[in-house]
PDB file of N, H, CA, C and O in Angstrom:
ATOM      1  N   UNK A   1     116.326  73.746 123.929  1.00  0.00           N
ATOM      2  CA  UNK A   1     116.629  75.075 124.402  1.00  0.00           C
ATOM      3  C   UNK A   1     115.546  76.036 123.909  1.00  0.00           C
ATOM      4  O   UNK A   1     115.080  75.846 122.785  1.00  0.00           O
ATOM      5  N   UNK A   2     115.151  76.952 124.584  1.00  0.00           N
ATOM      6  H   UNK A   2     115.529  77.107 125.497  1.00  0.00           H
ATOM      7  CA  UNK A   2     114.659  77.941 124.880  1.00  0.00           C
ATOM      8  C   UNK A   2     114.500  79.104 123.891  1.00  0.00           C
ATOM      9  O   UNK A   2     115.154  79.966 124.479  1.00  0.00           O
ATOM     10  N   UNK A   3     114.107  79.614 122.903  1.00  0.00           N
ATOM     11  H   UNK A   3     113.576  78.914 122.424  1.00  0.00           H
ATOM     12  CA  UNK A   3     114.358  80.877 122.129  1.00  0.00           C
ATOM     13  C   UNK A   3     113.744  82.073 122.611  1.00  0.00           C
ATOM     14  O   UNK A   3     112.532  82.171 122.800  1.00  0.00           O
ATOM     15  N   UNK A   4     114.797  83.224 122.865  1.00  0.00           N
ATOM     16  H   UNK A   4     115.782  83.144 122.712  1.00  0.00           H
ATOM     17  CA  UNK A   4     114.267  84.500 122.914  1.00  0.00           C
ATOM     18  C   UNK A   4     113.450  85.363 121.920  1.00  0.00           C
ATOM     19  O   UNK A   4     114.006  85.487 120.829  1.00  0.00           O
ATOM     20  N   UNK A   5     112.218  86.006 122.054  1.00  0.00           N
ATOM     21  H   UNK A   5     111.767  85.905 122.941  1.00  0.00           H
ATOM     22  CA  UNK A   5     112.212  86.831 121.288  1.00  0.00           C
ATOM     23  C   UNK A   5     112.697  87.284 120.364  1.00  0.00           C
ATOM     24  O   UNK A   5     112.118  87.218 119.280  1.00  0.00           O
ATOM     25  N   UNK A   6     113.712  87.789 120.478  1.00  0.00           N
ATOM     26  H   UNK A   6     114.181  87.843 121.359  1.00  0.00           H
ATOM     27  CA  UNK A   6     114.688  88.384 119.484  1.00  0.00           C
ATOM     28  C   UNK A   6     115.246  87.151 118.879  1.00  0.00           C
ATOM     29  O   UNK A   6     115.695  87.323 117.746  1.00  0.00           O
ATOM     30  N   UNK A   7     115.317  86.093 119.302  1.00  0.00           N
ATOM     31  H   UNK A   7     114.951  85.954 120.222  1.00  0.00           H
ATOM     32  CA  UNK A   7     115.846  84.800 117.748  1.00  0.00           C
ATOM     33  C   UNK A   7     114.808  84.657 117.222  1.00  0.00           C
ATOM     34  O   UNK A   7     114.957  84.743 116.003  1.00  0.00           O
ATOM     35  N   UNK A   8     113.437  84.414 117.605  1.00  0.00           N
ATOM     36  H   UNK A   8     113.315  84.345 118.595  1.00  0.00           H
ATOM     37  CA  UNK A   8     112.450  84.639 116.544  1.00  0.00           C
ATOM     38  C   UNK A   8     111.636  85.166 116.006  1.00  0.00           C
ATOM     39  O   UNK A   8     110.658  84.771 115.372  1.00  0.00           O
ATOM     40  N   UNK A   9     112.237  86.635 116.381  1.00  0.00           N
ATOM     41  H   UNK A   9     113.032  86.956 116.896  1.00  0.00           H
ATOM     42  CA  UNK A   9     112.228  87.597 115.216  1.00  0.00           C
ATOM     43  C   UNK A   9     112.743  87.477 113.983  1.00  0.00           C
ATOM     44  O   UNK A   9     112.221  87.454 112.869  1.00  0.00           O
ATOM     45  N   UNK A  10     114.480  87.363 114.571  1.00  0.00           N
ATOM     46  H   UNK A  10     114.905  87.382 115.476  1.00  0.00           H
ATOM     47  CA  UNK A  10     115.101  87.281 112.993  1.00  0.00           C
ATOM     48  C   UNK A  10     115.321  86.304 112.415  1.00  0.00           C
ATOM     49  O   UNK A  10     116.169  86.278 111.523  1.00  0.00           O
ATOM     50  N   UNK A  11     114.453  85.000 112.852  1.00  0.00           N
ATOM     51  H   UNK A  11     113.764  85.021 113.576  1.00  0.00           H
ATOM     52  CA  UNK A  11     114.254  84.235 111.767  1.00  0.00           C
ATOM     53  C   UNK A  11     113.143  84.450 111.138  1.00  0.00           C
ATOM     54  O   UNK A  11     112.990  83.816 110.094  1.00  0.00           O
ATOM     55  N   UNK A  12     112.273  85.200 111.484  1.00  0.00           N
ATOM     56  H   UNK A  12     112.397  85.715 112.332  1.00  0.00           H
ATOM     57  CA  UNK A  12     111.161  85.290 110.756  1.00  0.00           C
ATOM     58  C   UNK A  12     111.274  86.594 109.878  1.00  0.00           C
ATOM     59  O   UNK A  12     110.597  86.831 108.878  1.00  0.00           O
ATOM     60  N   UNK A  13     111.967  87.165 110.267  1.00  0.00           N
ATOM     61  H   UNK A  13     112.517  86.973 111.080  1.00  0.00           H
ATOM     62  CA  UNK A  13     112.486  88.502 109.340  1.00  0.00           C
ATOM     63  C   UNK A  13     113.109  87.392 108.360  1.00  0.00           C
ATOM     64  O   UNK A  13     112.486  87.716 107.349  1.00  0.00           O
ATOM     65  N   UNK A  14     113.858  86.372 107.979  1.00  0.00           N
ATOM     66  H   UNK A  14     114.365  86.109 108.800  1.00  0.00           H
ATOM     67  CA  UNK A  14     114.938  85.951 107.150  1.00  0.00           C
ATOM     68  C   UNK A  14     113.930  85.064 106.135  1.00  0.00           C
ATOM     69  O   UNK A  14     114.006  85.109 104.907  1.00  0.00           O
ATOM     70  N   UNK A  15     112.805  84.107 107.028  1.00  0.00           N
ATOM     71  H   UNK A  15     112.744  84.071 108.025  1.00  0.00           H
ATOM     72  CA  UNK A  15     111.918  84.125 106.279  1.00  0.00           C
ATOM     73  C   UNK A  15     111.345  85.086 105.566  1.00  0.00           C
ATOM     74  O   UNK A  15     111.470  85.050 104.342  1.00  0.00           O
ATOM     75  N   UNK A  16     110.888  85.732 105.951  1.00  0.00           N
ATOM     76  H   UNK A  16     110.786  85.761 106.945  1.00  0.00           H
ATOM     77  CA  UNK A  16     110.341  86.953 104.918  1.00  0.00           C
ATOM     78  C   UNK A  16     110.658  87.572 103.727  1.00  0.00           C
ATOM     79  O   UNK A  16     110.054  87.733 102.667  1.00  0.00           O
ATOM     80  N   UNK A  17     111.875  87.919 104.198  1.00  0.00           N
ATOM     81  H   UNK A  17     112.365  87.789 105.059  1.00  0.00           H
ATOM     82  CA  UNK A  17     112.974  88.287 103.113  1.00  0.00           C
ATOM     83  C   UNK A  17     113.068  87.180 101.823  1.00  0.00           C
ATOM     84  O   UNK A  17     112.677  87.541 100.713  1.00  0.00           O
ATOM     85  N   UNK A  18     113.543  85.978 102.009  1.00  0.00           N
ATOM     86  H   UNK A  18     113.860  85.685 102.911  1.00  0.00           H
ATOM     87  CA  UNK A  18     113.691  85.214 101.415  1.00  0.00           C
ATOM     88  C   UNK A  18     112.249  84.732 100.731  1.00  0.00           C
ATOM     89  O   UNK A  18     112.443  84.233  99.622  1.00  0.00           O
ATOM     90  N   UNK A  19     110.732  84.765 101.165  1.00  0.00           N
ATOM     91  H   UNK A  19     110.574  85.170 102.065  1.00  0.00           H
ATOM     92  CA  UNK A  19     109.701  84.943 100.280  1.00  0.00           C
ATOM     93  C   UNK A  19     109.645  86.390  99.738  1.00  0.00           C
ATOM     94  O   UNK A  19     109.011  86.331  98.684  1.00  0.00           O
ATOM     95  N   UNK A  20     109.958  87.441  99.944  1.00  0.00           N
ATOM     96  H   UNK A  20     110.473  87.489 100.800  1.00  0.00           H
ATOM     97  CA  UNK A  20     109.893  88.578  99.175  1.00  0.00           C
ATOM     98  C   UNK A  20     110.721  88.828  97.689  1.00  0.00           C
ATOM     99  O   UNK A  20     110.450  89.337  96.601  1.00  0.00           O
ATOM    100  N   UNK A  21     111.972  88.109  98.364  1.00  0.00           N
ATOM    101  H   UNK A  21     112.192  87.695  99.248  1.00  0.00           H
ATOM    102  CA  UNK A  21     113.252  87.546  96.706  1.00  0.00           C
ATOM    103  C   UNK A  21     112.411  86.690  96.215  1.00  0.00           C
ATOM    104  O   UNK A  21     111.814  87.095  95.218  1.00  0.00           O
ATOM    105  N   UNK A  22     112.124  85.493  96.624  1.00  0.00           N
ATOM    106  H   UNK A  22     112.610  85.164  97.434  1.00  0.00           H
ATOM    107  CA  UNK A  22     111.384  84.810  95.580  1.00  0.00           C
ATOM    108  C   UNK A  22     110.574  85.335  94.680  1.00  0.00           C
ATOM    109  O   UNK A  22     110.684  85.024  93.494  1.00  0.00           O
ATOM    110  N   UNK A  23     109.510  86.335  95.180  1.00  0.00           N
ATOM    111  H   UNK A  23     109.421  86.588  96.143  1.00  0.00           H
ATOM    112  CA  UNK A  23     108.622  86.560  94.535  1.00  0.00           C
ATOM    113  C   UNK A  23     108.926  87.425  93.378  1.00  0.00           C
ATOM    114  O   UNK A  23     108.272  87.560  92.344  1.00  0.00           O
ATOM    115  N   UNK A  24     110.112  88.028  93.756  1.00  0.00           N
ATOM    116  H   UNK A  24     110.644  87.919  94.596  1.00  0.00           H
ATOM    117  CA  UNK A  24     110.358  89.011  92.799  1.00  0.00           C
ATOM    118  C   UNK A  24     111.112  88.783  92.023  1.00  0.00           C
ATOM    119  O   UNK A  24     111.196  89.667  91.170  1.00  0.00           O
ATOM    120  N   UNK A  25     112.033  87.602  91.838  1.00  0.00           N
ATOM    121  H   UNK A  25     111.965  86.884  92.531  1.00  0.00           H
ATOM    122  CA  UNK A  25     112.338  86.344  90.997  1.00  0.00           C
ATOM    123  C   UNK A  25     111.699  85.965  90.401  1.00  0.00           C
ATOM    124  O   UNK A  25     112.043  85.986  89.219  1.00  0.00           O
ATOM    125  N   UNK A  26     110.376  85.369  90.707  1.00  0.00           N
ATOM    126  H   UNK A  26     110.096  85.352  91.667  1.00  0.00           H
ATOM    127  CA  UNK A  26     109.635  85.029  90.247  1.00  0.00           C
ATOM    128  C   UNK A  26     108.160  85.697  88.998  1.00  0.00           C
ATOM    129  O   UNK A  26     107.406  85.202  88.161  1.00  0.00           O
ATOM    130  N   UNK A  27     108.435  87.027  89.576  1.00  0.00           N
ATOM    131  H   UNK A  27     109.048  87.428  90.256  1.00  0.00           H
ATOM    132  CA  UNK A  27     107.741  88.154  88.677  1.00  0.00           C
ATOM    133  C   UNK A  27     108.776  88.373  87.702  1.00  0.00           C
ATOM    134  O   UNK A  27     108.472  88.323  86.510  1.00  0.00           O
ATOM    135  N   UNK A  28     109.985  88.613  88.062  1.00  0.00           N
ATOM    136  H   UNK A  28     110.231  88.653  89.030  1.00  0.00           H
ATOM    137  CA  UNK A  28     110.934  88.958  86.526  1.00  0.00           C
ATOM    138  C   UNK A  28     110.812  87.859  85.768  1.00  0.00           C
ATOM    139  O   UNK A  28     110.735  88.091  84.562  1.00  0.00           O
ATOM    140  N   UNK A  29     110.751  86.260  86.234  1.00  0.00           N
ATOM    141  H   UNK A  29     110.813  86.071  87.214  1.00  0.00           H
ATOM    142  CA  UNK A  29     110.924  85.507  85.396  1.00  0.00           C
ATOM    143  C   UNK A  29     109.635  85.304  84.284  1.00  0.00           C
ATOM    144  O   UNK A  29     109.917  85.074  83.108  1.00  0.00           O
ATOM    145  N   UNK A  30     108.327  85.394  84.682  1.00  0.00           N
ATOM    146  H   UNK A  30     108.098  85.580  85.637  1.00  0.00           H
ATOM    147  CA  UNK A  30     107.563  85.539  84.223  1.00  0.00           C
ATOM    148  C   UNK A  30     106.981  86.810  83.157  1.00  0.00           C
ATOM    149  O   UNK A  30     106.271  86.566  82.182  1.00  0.00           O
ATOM    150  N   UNK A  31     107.434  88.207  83.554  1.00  0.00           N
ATOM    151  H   UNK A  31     108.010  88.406  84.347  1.00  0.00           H
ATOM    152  CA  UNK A  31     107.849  89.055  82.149  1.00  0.00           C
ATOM    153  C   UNK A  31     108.583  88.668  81.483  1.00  0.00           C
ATOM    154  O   UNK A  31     108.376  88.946  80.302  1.00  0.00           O
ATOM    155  N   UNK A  32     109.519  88.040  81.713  1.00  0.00           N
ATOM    156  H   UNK A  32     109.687  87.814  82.672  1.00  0.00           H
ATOM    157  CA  UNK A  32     110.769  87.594  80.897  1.00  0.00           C
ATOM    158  C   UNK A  32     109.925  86.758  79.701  1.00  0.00           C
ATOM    159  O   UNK A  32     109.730  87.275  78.601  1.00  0.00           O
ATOM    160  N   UNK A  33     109.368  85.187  80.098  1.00  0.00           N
ATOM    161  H   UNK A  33     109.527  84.767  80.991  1.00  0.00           H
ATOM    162  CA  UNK A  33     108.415  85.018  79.482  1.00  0.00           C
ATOM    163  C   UNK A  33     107.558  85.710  78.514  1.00  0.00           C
ATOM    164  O   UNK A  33     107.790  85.735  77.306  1.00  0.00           O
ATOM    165  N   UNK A  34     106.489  86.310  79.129  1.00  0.00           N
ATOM    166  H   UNK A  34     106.300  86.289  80.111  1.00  0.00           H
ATOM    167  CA  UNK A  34     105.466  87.081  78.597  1.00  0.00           C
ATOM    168  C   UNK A  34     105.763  88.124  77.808  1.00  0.00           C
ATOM    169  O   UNK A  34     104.883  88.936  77.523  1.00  0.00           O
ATOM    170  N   UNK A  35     107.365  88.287  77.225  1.00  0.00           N
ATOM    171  H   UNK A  35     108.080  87.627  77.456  1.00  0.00           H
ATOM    172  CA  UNK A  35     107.949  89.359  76.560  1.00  0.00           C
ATOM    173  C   UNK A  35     107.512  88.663  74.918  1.00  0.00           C
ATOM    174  O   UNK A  35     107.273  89.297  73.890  1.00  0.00           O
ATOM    175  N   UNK A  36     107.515  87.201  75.117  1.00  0.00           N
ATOM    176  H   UNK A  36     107.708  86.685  75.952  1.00  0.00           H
ATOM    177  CA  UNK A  36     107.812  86.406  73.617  1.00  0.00           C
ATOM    178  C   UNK A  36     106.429  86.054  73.209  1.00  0.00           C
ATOM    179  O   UNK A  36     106.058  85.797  72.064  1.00  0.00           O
ATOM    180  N   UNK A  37     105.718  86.075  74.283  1.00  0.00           N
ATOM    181  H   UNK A  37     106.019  86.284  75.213  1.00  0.00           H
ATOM    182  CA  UNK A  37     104.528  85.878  73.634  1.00  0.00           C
ATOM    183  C   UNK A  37     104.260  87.218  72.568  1.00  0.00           C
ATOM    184  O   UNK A  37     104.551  88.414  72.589  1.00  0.00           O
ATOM    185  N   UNK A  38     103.543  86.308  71.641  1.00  0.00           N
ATOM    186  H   UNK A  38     103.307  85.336  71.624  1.00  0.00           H
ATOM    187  CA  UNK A  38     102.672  87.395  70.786  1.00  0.00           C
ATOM    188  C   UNK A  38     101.789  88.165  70.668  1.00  0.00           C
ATOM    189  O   UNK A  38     100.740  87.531  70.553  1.00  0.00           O
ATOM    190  N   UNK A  39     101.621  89.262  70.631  1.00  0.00           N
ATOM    191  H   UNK A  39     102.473  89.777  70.724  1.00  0.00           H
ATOM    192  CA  UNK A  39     100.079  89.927  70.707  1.00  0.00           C
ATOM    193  C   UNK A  39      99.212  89.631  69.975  1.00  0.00           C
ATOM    194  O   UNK A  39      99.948  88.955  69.255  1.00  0.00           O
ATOM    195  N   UNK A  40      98.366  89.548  69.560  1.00  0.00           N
ATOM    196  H   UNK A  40      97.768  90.097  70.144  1.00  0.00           H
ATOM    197  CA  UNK A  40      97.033  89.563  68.922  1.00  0.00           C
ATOM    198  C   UNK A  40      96.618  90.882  67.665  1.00  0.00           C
ATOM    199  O   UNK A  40      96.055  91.901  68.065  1.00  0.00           O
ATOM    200  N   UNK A  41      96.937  90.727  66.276  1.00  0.00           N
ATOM    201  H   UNK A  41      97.394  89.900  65.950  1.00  0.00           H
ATOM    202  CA  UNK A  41      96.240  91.885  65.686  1.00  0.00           C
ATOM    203  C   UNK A  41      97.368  93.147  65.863  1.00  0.00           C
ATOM    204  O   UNK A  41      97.038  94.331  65.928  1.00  0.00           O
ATOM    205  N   UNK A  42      98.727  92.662  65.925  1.00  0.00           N
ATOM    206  H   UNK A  42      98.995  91.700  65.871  1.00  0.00           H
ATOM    207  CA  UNK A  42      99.972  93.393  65.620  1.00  0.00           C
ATOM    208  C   UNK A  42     100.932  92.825  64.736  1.00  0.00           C
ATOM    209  O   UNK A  42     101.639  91.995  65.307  1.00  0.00           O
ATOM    210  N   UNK A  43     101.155  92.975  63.699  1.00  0.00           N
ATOM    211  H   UNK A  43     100.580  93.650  63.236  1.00  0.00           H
ATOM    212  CA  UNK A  43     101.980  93.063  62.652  1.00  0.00           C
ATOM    213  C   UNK A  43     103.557  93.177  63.127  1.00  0.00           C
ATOM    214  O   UNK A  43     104.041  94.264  63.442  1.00  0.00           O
ATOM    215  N   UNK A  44     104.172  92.168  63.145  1.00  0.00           N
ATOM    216  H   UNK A  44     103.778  91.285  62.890  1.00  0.00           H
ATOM    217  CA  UNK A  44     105.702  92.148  63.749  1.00  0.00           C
ATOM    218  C   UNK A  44     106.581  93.031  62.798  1.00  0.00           C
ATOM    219  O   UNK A  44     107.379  93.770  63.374  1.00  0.00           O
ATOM    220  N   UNK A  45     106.555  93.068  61.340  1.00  0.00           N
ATOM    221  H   UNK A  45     105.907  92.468  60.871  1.00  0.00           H
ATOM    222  CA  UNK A  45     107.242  92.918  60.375  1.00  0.00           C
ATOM    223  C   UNK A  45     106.837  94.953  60.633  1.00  0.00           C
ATOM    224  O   UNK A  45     107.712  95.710  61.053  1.00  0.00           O
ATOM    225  N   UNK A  46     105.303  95.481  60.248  1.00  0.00           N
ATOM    226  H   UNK A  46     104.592  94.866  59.907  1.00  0.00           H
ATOM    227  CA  UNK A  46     105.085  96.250  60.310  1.00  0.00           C
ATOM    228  C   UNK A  46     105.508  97.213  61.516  1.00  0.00           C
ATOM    229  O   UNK A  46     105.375  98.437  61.520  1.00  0.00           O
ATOM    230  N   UNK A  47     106.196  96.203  62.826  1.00  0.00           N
ATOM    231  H   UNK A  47     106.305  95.209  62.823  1.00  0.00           H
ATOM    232  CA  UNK A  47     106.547  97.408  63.975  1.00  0.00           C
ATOM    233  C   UNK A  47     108.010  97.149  64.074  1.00  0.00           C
ATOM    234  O   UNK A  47     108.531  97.662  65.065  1.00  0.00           O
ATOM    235  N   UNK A  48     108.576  96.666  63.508  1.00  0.00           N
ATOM    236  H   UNK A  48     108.152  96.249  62.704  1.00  0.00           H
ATOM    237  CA  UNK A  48     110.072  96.607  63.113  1.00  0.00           C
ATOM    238  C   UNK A  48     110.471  97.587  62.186  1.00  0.00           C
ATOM    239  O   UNK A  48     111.537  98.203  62.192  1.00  0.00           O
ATOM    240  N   UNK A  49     109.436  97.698  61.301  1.00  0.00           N
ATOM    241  H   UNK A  49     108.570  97.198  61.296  1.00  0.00           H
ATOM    242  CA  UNK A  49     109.908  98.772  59.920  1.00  0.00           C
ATOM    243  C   UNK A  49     109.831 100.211  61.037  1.00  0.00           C
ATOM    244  O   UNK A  49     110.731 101.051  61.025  1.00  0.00           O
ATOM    245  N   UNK A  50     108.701 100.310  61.905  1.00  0.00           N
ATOM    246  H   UNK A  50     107.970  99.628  61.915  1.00  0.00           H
ATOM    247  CA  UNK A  50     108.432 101.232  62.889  1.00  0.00           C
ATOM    248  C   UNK A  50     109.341 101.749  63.429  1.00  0.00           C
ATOM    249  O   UNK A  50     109.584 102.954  63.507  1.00  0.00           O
ATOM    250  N   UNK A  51     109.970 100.790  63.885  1.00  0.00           N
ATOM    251  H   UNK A  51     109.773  99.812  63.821  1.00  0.00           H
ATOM    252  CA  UNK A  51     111.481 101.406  65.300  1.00  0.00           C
ATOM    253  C   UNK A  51     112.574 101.352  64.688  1.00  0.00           C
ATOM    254  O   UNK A  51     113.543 101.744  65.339  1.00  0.00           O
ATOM    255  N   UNK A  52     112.842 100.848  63.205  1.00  0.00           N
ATOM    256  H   UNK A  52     112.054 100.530  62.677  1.00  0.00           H
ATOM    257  CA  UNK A  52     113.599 101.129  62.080  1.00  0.00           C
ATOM    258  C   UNK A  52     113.849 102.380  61.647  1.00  0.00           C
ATOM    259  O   UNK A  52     114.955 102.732  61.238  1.00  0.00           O
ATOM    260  N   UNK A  53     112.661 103.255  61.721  1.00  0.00           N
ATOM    261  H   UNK A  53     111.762 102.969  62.053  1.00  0.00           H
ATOM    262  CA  UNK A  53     112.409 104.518  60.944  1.00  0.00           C
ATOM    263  C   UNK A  53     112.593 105.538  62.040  1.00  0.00           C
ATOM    264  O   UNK A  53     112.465 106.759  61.959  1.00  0.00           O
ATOM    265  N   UNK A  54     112.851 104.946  62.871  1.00  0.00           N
ATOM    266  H   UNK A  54     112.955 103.954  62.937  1.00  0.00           H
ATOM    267  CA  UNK A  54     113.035 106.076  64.020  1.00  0.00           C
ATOM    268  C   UNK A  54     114.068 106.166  64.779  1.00  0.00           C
ATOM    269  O   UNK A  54     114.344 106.592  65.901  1.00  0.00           O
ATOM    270  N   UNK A  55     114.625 105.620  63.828  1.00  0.00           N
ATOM    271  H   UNK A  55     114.401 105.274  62.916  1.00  0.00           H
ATOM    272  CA  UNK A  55     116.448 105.480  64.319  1.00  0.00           C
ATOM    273  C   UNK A  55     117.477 106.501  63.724  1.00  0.00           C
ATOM    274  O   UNK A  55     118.667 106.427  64.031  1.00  0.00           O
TER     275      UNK A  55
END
């Protein structure tokens, strides 16, 4: 059978959608990550006492 226009549109709209969630799934999951990594030449202990003192 035959598809109109308009059915493949909105499957390709549904595709879309569904790579646009991914991606943005996929970006939170990866800050999520990159939260634990460590920085370089920052003192953990020293920025804890930091946000300690400013409470």
């Amino acid at each position: 059978m035959k598809q109109t226009p308009a059915q493949r549109g909105s499957s390709g709209g549904l595709a879309e959608l569904r790579n646009r969630l991914l991606f943005v799934v996929g970006s939170l999951l990866i800050y999520r990550v990159g939260t634990h990594v460590p920085v370089p030449g920052i003192n953990p202990q020293a920025l804890a006492a930091l946000f300690d003192a400013q409470r």
